[in-house]
N, C-alpha and C positions, 0 to 999 in steps of 0.2 A: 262477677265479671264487670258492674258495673262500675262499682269502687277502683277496681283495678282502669278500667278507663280512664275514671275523675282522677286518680292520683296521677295517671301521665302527661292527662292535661296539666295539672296542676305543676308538676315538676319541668316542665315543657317551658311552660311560661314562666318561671321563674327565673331560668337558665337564660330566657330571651329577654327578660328582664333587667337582669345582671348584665348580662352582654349587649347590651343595647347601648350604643355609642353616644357621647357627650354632645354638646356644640363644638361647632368644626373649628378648627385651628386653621388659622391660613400661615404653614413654613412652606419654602419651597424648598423637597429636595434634589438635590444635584446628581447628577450621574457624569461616570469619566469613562473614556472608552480605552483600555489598557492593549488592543491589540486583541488577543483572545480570552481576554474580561472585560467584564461591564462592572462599575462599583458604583452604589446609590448610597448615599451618603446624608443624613437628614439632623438639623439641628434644631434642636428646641432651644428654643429663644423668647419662650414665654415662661410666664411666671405659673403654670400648672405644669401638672402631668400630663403626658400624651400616648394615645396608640395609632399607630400608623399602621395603614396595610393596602394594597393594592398589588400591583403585577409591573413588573416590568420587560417589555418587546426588545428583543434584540432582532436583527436581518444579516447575515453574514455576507459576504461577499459571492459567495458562489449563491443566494439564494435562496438558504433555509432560514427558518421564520424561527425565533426560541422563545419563550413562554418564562416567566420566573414569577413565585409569589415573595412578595414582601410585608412581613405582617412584625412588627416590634412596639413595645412598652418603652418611650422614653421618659426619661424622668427629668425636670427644670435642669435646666444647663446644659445635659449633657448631650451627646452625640454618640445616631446607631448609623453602623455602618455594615453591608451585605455586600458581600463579592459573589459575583455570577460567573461562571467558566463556560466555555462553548462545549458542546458534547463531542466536537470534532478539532483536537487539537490544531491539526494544521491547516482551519478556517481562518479569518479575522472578519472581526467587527466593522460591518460596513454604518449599520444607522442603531443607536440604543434610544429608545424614548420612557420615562416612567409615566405610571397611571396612582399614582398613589394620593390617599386622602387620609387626613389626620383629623383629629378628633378629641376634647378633653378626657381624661380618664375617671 
């Protein structure tokens, strides 16, 4: 039993190792308000890799709050783009704000 504990520490930490994030990237990404989408839109404009991920808020006009996760691998040069839909078609997008932070890969 106790082996079996030590290896999921072990493998635990590993995993948190691997996934443990770079020095921070400062892109700013952009969001556009489509009406009943929100689109985040993020360029790498450095000369590494990057992962990005945070959340992005939307408030619709009648009052409901929506919640979205943004999580992408970009890679030098290029550009990720996520489109968010309202869960109530016939809402619109009063306020979109992102929270998102990028990080070298």
């Amino acid at each position: 039993m106790k082996w079996l504990l030590a290896l999921m520490f072990v493998v635990t930490s590993a995993h948190a190792m691997i996934d443990a994030p770079g020095d921070p990237v400062y892109v700013r990404p952009r969001i556009w308000n489509f009406g009943n989408q929100a689109q985040v839109e993020v360029w790498n404009t450095t000369e590494t890799d990057i992962v990005c991920r945070g959340t992005v808020s939307i408030r619709t006009q009648r009052g409901a709050y929506q919640t979205e996760f943004f999580y992408e691998t970009i890679y030098r040069g290029m550009t990720a783009r996520q489109t968010y839909w309202l869960y109530d078609f016939q809402d619109r997008i009063a306020f979109a704000t992102e929270f998102i932070n990028c990080y070298e890969r």
